[in-house]
C-alpha positions in Angstrom: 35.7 11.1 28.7 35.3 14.6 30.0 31.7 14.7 28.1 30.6 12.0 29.4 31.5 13.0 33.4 29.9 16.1 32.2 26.4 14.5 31.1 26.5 12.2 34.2 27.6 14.2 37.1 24.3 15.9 36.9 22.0 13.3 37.0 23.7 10.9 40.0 24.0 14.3 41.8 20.4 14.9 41.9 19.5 11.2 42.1 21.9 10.1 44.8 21.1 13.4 46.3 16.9 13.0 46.5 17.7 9.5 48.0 19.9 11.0 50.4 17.9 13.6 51.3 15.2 11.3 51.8 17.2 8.6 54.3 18.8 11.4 56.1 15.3 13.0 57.0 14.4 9.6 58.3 17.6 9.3 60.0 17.7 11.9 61.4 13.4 11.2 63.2 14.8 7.8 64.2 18.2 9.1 65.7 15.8 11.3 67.9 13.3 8.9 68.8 16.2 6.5 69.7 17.7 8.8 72.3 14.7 9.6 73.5 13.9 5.9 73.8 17.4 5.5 76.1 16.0 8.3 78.2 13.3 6.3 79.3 14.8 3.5 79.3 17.2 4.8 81.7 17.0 6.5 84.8 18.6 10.2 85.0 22.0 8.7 85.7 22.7 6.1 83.7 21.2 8.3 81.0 23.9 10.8 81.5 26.5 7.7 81.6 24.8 6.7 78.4 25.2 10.2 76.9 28.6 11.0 77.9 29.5 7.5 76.7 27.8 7.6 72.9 29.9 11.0 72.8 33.3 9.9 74.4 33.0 7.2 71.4 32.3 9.6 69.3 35.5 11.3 69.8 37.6 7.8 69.8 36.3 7.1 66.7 37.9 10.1 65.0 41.4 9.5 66.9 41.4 5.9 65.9 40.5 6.3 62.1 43.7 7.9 61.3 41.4 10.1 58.8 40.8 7.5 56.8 36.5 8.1 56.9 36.7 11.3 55.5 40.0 10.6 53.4 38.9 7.8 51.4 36.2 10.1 49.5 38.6 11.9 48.2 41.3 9.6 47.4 38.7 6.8 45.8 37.3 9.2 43.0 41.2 11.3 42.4 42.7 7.6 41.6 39.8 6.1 39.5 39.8 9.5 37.5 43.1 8.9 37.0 42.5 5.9 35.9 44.5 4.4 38.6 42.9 1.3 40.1 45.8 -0.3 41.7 46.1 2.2 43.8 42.0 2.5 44.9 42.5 -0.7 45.6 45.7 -0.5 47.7 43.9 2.7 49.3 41.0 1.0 50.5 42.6 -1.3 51.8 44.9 0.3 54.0 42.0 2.3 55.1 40.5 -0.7 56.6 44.0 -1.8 58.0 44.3 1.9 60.0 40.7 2.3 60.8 40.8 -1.4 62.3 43.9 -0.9 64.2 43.4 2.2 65.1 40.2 1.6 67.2 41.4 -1.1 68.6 45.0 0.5 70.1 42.7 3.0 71.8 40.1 0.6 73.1 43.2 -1.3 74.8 44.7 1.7 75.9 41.4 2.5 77.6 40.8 -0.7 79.1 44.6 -0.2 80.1 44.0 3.1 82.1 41.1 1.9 83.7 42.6 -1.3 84.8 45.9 0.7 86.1 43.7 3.3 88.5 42.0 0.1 89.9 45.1 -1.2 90.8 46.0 2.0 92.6 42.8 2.3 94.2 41.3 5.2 92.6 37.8 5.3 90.9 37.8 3.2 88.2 34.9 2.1 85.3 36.6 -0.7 83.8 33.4 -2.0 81.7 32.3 1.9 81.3 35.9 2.2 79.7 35.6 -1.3 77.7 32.2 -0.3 76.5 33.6 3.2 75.4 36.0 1.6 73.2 34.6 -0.9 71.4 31.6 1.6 70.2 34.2 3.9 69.4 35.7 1.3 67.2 32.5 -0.2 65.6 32.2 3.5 65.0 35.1 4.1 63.4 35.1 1.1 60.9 31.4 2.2 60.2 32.5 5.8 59.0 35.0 4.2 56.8 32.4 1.1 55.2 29.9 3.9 55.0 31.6 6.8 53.5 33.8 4.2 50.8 30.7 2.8 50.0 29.0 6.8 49.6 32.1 7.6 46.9 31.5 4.2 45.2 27.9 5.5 44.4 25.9 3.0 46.5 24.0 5.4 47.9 21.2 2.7 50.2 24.1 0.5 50.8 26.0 2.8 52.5 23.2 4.8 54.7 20.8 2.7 55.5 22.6 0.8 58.0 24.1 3.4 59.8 20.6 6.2 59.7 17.8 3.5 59.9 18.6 0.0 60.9 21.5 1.0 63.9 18.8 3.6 65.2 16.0 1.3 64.9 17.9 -2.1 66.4 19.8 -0.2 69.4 17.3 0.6 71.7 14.7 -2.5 70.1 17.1 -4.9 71.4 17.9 -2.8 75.0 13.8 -2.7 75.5 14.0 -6.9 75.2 16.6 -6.8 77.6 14.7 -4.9 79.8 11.4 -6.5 79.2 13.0 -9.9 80.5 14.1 -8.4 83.6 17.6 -8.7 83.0 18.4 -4.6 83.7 19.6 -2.2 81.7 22.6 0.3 82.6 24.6 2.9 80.4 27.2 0.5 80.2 25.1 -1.9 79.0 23.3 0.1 76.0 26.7 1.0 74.8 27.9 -2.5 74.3 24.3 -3.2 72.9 25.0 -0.4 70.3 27.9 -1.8 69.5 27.0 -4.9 69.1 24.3 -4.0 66.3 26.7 -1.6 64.2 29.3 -5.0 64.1 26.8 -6.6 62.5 25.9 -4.1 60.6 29.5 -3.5 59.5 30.1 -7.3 58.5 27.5 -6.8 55.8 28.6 -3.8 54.4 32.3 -4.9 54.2 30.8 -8.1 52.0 29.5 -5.7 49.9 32.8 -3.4 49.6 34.7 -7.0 49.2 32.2 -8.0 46.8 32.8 -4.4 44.9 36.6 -3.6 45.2 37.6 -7.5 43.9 36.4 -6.7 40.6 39.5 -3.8 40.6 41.7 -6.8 40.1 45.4 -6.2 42.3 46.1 -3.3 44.6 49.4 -1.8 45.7 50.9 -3.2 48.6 49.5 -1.0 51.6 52.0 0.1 53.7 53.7 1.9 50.8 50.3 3.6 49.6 50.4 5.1 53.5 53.8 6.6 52.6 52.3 8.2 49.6 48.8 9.6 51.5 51.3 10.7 54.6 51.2 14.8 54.0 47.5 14.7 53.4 45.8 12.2 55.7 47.1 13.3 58.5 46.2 17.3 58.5 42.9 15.5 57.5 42.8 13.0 60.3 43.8 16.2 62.9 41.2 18.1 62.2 38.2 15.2 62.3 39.4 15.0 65.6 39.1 18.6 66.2 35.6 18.4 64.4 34.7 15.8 66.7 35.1 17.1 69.8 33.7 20.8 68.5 30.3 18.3 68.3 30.8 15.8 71.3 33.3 17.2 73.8 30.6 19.5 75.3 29.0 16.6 76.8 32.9 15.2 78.0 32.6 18.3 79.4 29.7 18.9 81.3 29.5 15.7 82.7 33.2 15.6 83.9 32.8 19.3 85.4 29.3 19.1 86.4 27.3 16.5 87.1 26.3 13.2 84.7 22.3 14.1 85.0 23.1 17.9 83.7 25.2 16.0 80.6 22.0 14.5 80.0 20.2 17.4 79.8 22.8 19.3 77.6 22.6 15.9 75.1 19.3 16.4 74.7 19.6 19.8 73.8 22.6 19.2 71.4 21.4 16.2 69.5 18.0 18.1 69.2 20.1 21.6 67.8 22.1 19.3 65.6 18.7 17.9 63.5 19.0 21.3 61.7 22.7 20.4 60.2 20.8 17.5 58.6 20.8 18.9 55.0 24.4 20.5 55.3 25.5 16.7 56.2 23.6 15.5 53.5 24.7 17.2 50.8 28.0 17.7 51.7 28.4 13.4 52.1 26.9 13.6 48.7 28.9 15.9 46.5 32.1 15.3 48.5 33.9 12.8 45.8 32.2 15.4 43.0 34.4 17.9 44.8 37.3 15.7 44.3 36.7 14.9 41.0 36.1 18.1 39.7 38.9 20.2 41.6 41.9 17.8 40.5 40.2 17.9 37.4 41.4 21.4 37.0 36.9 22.4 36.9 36.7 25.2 39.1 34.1 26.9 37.4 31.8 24.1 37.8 32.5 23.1 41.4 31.7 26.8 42.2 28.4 26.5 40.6 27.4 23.0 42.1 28.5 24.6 45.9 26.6 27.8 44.9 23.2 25.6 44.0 24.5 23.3 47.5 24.4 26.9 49.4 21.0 28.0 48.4 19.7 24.7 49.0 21.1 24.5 52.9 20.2 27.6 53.8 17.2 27.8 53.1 16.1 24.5 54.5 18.0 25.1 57.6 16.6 28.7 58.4 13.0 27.5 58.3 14.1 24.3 60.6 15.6 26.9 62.9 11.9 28.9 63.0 10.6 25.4 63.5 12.9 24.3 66.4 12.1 27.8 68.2 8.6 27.5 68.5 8.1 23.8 69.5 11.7 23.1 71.4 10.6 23.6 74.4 8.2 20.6 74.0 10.8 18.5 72.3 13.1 18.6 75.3 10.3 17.2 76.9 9.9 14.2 75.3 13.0 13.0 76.7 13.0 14.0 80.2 10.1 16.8 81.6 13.1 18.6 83.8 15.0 18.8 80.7 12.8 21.6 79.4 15.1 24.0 81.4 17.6 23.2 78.7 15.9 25.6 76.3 18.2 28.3 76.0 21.0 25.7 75.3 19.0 24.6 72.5 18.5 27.8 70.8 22.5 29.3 71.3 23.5 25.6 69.5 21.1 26.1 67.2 22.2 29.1 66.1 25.7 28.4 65.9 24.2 25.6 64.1 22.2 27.5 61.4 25.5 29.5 61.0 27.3 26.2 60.0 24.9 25.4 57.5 24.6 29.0 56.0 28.3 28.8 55.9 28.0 25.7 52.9 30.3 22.3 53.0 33.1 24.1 53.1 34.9 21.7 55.5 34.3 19.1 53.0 35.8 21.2 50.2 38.6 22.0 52.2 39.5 18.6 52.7 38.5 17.2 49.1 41.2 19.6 47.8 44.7 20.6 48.7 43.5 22.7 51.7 43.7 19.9 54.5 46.7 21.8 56.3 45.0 25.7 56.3 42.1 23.2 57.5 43.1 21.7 60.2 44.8 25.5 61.5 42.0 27.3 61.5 40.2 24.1 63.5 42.9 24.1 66.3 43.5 27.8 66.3 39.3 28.1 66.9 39.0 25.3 69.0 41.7 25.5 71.3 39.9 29.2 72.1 36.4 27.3 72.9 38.0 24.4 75.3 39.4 27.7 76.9 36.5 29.7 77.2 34.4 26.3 78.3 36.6 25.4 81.3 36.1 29.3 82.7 32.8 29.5 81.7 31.5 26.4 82.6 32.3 26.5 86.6 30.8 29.9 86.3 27.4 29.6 84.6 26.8 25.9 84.2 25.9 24.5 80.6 25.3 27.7 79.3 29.1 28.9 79.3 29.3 25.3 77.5 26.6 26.5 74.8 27.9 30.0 74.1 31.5 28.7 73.7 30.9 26.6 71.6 28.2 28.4 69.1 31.1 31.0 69.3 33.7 28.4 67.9 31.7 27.1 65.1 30.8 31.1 63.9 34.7 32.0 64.2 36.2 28.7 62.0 33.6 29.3 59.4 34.4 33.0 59.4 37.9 32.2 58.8 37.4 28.8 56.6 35.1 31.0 53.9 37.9 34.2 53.8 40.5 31.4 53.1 38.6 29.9 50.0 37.7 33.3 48.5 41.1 34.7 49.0 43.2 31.8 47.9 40.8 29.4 46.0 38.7 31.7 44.3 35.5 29.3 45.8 32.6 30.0 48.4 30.6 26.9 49.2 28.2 29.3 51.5 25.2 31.8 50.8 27.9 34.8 50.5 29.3 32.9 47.2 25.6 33.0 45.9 25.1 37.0 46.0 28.6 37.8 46.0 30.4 35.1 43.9 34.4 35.4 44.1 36.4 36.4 41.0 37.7 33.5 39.3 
């Protein structure tokens, strides 16, 4: 058995990864094109509503998945290699049943809240909350279908509907809503985008049904919750930590500045953030290989497939960094012409950015192993020091304090995250483990 994992691994890494490679690059044009497509579709305002909305639901989705997205690639492949598939079943299962229930508690409580201030006449968004909510939860199930579907090994299946079609279909449908005259708010293209990725997430949970039937009975749920307990929720903490590291700036902005300057710090984010494309990629990819291979006892080969990972990121990302500082200027003007002023935002994410990448998947080795709970205190110990140095920085010197915050807080968890693995894991999933590979 272990020959033949060894003869295969190989091959669906480099195949799964190619095809990967190749839908996150389109992905990753389309995602762009699609925001730029709400920014004309929207006036300055309601693009910043927009904005701040897309990331607020963002942030709900990791709060309302429990950790299930990110736990389910390593729990799927640990069982099935231990021949186990009573308990994938029963796994998957109750990842559906917390990622579910999870989104939808918060989109109540937010609907709640909203409701509540109305009643005691202060501002209140009801719809803006609603709409909030239920992309936060068509979100949430999304990253759960998708990344299930990722360990499984159906590598278009799980993608395609979530890096083509949802980018594609989003702002499609808002244009035919605004072509018949009917307007078109920020309220309004979030419940559009939410509409699409339910139907997108119908289809691939017929396909999961279709795929996890043939595994015959599962455990009963609630006690496979018991038994995932100590490690989901370290994991789930720190995706929400990672979440709003990567949306809350907007939150931010928008709530201490002004919804247009959101805008403008969106654009410059989601623009920075096309240079983690390959770091997502492959860490997605090789994440259940992680899994596999670490509880398999295989350290010497999960060192050499992050070490071929690192190379591969950092090279890709530094010459997509050279890229994005000679033409970002014009890039930010594709979405708005006064948003070219965001340029030096731009380059300080980006550079925290290229940092990440440099730095390897090693959040997604951290959390594939037995790592979660070092994880998840270096996450909170870092971020709670760049929601600090935002809220003084930001009243001070506008989006920029925003920026260099939080290029600061990606730098200092990766710092810490690589001395962890080297010291106590003997592993190094960035470019350091390539020239200077820990002892084993």
């Amino acid at each position: 058995m272990t020959t033949d994992l060894e003869s295969r691994v190989p091959r669906r890494l480099a195949y799964a990864g190619v095809i990967s490679l190749m839908i996150k690059m389109a992905g990753a044009v389309l995602s762009y094109v699609s925001i730029v497509a709400f920014a004309h579709l929207l006036d300055a305002e309601q693009y910043g509503r927009f904005a701040f909305g897309l990331n607020a639901a963002i942030i709900i989705s990791a709060i309302g998945n429990l950790g299930t997205s990110t736990g389910i690639m390593r729990y799927w492949p640990k069982y099935l290699m231990a021949s186990d598939p009573a308990r994938a079943k029963g796994t998957v299962e109750l990842g559906f049943a917390l990622a579910f229930w999870g989104g939808l508690a918060l989109t109540g409580l937010l609907a709640l809240v909203s409701a509540a201030r109305a009643l005691l006449g202060l501002p209140s968004e009801f719809s803006f909350a609603l709409a909030i909510g239920l992309l936060g939860l068509m979100i949430s199930m999304g990253d759960y279908s998708t990344n299930l579907l990722r360990a499984q090994g159906s590598t278009l299946v799980s993608m395609l509907p979530r890096d083509v079609i949802w980018r594609v279909a989003a702002p499609a449908l808002s244009y035919v809503i605004l072509y018949a005259g009917l307007g078109l708010s920020g309220t309004d293209a979030l419940l559009i985008s939410a509409l699409v990725l339910l139907v997108l997430n119908l289809w691939q949970g017929r396909h999961i049904a279709n795929h996890v039937r043939a595994l015959g009975k599962g455990l009963v749920a609630i006690r496979e919750f018991a038994a995932l307990r100590p490690s989901l929720l370290p994991i789930w903490l720190s995706g929400i930590v990672y979440a709003m590291i990567q949306q809350f700036d907007v939150v931010i902005v928008g709530s201490l500045l002004s919804k247009p300057e959101a805008g403008a710090y969106f654009a410059a984010q989601k623009t920075a953030l096309m240079l983690s494309l390959v770091l997502i990629a492959g860490g997605l990819v090789t994440a259940p290989q992680m899994a596999a291979l670490f509880h398999a006892g295989r350290r010497a080969e999960l060192q050499r497939l992050c070490q071929k990972l690192a190379v591969a990121i950092a090279a890709t990302t530094l010459l997509g960094f050279g890229v994005l500082i000679a033409i970002g200027g014009f890039l930010l003007r594709l979405f708005d012409p006064a948003f070219a002023s965001a340029y030096p935002i731009l380059i300080i994410i980006g550079f925290g950015t290229v940092v990440d990448a440099v730095s390897g998947p090693n959040s997604y080795l951290m959390q594939m192993t037995n790592y979660e709970r070092p994880y998840l205190k270096v996450m909170i110990t870092s971020y709670a020091l760049v929601i600090a140095a935002q809220f003084v920085l930001v009243p001070r010197f506008g989006s920029l304090g925003a920026a260099y915050a939080s290029a600061a807080g990606v730098i200092l968890w990766n710092v810490l995250v690589i001395a962890f693995l080297r010291r106590q894991a003997k592993l190094d999933p960035s470019l350091l483990g390539v020239l200077l590979p820990p002892k084993a």
